[in-house]
DSSP file (Angstrom, degrees, kcal/mol; ACC not computed):
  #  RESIDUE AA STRUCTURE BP1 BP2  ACC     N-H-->O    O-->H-N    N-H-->O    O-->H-N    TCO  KAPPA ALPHA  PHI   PSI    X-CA   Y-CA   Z-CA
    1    1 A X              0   0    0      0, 0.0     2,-0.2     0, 0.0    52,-0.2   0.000 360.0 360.0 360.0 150.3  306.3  370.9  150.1
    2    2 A X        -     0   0    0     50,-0.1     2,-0.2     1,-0.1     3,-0.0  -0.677 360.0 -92.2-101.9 164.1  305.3  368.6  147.0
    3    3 A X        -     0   0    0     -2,-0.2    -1,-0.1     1,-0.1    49,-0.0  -0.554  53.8-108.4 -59.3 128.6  307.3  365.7  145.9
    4    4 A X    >   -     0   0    0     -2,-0.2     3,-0.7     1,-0.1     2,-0.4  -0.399  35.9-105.3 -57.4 143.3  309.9  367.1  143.0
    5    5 A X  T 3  S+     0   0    0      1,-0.2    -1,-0.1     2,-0.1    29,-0.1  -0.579 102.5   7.8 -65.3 118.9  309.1  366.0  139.4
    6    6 A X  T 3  S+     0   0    0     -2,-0.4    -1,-0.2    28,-0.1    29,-0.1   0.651 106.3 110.1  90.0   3.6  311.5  363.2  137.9
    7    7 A X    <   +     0   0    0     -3,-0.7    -2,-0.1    27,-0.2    28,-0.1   0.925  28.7 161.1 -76.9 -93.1  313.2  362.8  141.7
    8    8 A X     >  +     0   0    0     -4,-0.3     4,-0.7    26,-0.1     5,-0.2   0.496  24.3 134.1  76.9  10.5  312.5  359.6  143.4
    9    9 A X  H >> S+     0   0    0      1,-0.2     4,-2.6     2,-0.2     3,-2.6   0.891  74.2  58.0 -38.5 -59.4  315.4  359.7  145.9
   10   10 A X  H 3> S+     0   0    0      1,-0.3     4,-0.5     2,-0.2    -1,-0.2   0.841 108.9  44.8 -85.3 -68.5  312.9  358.8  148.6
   11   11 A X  H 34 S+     0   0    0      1,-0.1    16,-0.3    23,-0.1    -1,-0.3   0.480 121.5  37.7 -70.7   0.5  311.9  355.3  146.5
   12   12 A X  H << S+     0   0    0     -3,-2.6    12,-1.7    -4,-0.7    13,-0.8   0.728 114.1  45.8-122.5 -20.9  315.8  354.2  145.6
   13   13 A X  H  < S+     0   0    0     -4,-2.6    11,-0.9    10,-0.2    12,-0.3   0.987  96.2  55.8 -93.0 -46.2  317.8  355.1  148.5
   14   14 A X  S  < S-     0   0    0     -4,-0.5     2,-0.7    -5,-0.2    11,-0.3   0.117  88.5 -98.5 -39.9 161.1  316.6  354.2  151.6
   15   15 A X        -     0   0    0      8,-0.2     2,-0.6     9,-0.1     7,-0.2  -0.799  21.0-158.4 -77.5 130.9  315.6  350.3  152.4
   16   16 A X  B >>> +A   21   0A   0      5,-1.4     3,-2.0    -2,-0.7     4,-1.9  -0.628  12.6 178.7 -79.6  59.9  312.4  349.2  152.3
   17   17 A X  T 345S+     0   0    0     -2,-0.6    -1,-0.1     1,-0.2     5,-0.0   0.866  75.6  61.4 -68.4 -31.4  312.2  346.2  154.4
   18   18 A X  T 345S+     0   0    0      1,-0.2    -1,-0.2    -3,-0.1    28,-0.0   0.688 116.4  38.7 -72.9   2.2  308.5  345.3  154.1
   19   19 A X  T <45S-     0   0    0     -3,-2.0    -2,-0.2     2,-0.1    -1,-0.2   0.612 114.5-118.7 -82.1 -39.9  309.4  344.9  150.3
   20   20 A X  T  <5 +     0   0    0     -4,-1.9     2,-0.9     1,-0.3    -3,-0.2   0.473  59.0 163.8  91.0  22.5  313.0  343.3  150.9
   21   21 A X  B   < -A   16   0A   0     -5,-1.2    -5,-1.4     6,-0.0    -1,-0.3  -0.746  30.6-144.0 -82.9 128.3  314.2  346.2  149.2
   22   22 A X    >   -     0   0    0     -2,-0.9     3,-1.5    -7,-0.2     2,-0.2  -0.368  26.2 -92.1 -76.9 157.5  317.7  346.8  149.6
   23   23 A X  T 3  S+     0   0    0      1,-0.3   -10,-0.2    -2,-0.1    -9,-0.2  -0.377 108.2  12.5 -58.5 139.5  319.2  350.4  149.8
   24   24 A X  T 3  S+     0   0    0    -12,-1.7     2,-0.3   -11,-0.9    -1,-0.3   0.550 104.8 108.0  99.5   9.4  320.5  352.3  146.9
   25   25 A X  S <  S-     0   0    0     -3,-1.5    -1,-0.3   -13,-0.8    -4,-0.0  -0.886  78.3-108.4-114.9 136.1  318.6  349.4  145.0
   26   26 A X        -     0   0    0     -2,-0.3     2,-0.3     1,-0.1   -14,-0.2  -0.291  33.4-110.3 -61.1 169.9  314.7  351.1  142.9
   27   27 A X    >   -     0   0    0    -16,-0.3     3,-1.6     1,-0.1    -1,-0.1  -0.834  14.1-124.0 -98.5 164.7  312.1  350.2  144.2
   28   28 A X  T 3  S+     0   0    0     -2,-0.3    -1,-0.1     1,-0.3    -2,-0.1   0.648 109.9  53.7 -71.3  -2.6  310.0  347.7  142.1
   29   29 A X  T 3  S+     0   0    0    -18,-0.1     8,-0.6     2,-0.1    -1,-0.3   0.607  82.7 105.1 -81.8 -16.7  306.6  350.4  142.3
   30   30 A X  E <   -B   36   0B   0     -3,-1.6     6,-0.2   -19,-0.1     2,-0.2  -0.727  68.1-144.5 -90.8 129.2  308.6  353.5  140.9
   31   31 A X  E >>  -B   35   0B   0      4,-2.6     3,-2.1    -2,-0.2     4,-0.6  -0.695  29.7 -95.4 -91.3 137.5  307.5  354.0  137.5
   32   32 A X  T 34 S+     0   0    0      1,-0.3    -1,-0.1    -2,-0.2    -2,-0.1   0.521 133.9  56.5 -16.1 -43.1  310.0  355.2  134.5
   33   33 A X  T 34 S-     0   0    0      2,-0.1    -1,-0.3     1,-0.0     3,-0.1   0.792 120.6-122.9 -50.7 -46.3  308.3  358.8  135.5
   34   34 A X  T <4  +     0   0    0     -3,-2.1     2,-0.4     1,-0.5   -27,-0.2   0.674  67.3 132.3  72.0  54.9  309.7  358.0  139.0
   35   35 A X  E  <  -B   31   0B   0     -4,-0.6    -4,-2.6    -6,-0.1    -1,-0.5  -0.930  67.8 -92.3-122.5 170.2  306.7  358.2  140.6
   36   36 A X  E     -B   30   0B   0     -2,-0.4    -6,-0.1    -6,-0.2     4,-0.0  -0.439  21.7-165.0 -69.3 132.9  305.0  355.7  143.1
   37   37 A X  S    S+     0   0    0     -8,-0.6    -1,-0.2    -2,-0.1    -7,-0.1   0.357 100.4  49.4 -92.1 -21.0  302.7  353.2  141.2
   38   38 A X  S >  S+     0   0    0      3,-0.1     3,-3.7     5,-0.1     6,-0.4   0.147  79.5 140.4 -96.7  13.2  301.3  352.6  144.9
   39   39 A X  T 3  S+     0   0    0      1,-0.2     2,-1.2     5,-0.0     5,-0.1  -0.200  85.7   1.7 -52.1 169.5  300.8  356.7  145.6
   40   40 A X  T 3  S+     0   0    0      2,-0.1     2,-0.3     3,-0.1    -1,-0.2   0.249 101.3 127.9  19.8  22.5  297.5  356.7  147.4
   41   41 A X    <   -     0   0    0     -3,-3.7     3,-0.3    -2,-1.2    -3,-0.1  -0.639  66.8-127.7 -95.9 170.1  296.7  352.7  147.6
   42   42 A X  S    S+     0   0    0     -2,-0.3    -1,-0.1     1,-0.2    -2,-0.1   0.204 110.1  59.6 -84.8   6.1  295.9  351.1  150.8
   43   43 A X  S    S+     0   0    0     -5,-0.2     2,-0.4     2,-0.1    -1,-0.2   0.566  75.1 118.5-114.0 -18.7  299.0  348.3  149.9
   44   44 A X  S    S-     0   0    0     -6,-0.4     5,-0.1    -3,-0.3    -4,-0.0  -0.408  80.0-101.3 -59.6 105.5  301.3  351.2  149.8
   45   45 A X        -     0   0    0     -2,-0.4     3,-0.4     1,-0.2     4,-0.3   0.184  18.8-131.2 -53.8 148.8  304.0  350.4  152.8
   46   46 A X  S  > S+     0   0    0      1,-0.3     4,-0.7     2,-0.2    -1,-0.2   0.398 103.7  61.7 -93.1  14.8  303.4  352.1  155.5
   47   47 A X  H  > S+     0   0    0      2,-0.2     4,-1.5     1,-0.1    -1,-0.3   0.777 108.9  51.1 -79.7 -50.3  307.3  353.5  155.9
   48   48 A X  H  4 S+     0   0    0     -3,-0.4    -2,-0.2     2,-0.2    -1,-0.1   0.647 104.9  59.1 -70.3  -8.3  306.5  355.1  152.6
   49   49 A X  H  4 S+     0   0    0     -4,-0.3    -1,-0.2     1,-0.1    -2,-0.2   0.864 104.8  46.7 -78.7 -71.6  303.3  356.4  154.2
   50   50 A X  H  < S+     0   0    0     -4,-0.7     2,-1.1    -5,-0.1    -2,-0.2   0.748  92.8  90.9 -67.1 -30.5  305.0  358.2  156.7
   51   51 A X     <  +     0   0    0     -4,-1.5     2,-0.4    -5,-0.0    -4,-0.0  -0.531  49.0 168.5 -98.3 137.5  307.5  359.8  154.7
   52   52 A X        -     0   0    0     -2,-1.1     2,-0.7   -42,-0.0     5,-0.1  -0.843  34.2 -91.8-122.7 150.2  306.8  363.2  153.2
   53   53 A X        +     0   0    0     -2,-0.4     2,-0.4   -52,-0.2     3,-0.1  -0.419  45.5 151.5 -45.4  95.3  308.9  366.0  151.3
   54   54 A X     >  -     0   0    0     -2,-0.7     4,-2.1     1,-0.2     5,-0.2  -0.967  57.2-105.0-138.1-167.7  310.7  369.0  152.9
   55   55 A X  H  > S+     0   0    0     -2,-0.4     4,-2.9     2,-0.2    -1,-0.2   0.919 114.2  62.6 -74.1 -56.7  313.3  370.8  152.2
   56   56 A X  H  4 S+     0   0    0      1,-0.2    -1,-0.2     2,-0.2    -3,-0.0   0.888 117.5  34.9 -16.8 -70.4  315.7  369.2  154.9
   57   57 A X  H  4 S+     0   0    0      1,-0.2    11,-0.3    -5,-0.1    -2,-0.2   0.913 125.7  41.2 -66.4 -33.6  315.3  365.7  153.0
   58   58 A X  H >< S-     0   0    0     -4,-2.1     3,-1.0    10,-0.1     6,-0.3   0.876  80.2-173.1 -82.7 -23.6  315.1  367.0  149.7
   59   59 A X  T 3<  -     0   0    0     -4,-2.9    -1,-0.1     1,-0.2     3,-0.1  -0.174  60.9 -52.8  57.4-155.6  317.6  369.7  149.5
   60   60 A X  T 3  S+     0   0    0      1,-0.1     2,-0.4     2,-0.0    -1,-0.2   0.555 118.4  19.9 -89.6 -12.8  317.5  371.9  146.1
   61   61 A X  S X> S-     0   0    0     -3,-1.0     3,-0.8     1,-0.1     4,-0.6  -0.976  80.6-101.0-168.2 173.4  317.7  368.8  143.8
   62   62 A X  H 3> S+     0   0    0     -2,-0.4     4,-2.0     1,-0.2     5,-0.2   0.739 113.8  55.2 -92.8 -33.6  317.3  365.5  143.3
   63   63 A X  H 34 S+     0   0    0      1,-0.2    -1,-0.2     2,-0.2    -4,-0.1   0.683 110.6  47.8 -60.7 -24.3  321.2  364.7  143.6
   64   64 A X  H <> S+     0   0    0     -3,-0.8     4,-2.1    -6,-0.3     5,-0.4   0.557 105.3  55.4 -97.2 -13.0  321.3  366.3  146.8
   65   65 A X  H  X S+     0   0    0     -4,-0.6     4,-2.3    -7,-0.2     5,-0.4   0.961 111.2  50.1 -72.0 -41.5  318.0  364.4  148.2
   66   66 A X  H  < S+     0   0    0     -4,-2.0     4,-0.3     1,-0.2    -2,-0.2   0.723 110.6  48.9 -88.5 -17.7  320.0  361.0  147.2
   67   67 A X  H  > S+     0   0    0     -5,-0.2     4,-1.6     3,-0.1    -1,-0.2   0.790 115.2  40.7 -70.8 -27.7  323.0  362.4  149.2
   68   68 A X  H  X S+     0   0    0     -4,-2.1     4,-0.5   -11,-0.3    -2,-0.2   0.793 118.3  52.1 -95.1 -26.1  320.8  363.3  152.6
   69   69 A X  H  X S+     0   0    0     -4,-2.3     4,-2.4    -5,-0.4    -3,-0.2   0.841 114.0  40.9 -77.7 -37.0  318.8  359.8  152.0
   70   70 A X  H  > S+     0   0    0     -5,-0.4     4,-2.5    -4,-0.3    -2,-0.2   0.940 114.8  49.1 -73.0 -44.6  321.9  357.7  151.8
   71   71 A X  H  X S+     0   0    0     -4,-1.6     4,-1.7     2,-0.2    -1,-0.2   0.739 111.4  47.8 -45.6 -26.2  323.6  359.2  154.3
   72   72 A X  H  < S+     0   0    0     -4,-0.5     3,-0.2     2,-0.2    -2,-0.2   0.949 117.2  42.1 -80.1 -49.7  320.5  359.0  156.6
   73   73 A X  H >X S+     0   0    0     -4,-2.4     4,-3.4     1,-0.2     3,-1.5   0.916 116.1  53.0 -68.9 -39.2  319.9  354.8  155.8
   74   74 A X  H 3< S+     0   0    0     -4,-2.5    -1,-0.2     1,-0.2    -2,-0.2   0.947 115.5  39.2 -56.7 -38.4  324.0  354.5  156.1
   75   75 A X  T 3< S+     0   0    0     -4,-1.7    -1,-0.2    -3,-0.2    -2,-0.2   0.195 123.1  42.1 -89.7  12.7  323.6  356.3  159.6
   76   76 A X  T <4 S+     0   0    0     -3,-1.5     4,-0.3     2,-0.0    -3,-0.2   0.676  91.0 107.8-124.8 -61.3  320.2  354.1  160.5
   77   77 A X  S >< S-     0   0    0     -4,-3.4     3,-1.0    -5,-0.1     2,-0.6   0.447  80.0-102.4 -31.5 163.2  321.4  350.8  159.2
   78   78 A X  T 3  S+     0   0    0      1,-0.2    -1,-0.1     2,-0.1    -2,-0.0  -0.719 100.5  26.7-103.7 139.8  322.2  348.4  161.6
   79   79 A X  T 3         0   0    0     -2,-0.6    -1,-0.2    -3,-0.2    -2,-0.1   0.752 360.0 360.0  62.6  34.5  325.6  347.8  162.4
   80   80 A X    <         0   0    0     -3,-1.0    -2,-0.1    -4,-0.3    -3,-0.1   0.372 360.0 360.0 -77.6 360.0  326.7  350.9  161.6
């Protein structure tokens, strides 16, 4: 599966921590487009690396990718 056009679920919900990005918060590389300004550099974190598109995380739309992503970082976070 390719990354959806205009999404960007993937760069706003989760945490970043080797940015200090907080959840729900963009990150500062996703561009207006909402694509990665770090797609295919060697500086690009390697949590972002690792994560790819399917259909499980992404669902049918972008709204539902930012429901399965939040859910996932509320059920990962620590002291949850």
């Amino acid at each position: 599966m390719d990354c959806r056009p205009h999404c960007g679920a993937c760069c706003i919900a989760p945490s970043i921590s080797s940015l200090g990005k907080p959840a729900g918060v963009p990150c500062p590389h996703l561009l207006a487009d909402y694509r990665c300004a770090l797609f295919g550099k060697p500086e690009r974190p390697a949590v972002c690396v690792s994560l790819r598109p399917t259909e499980d995380m992404c669902g049918t739309c972008r709204e539902e990718a930012m429901a399965h992503l939040t859910r996932l970082e509320s059920l990962t976070h620590p002291g949850s």
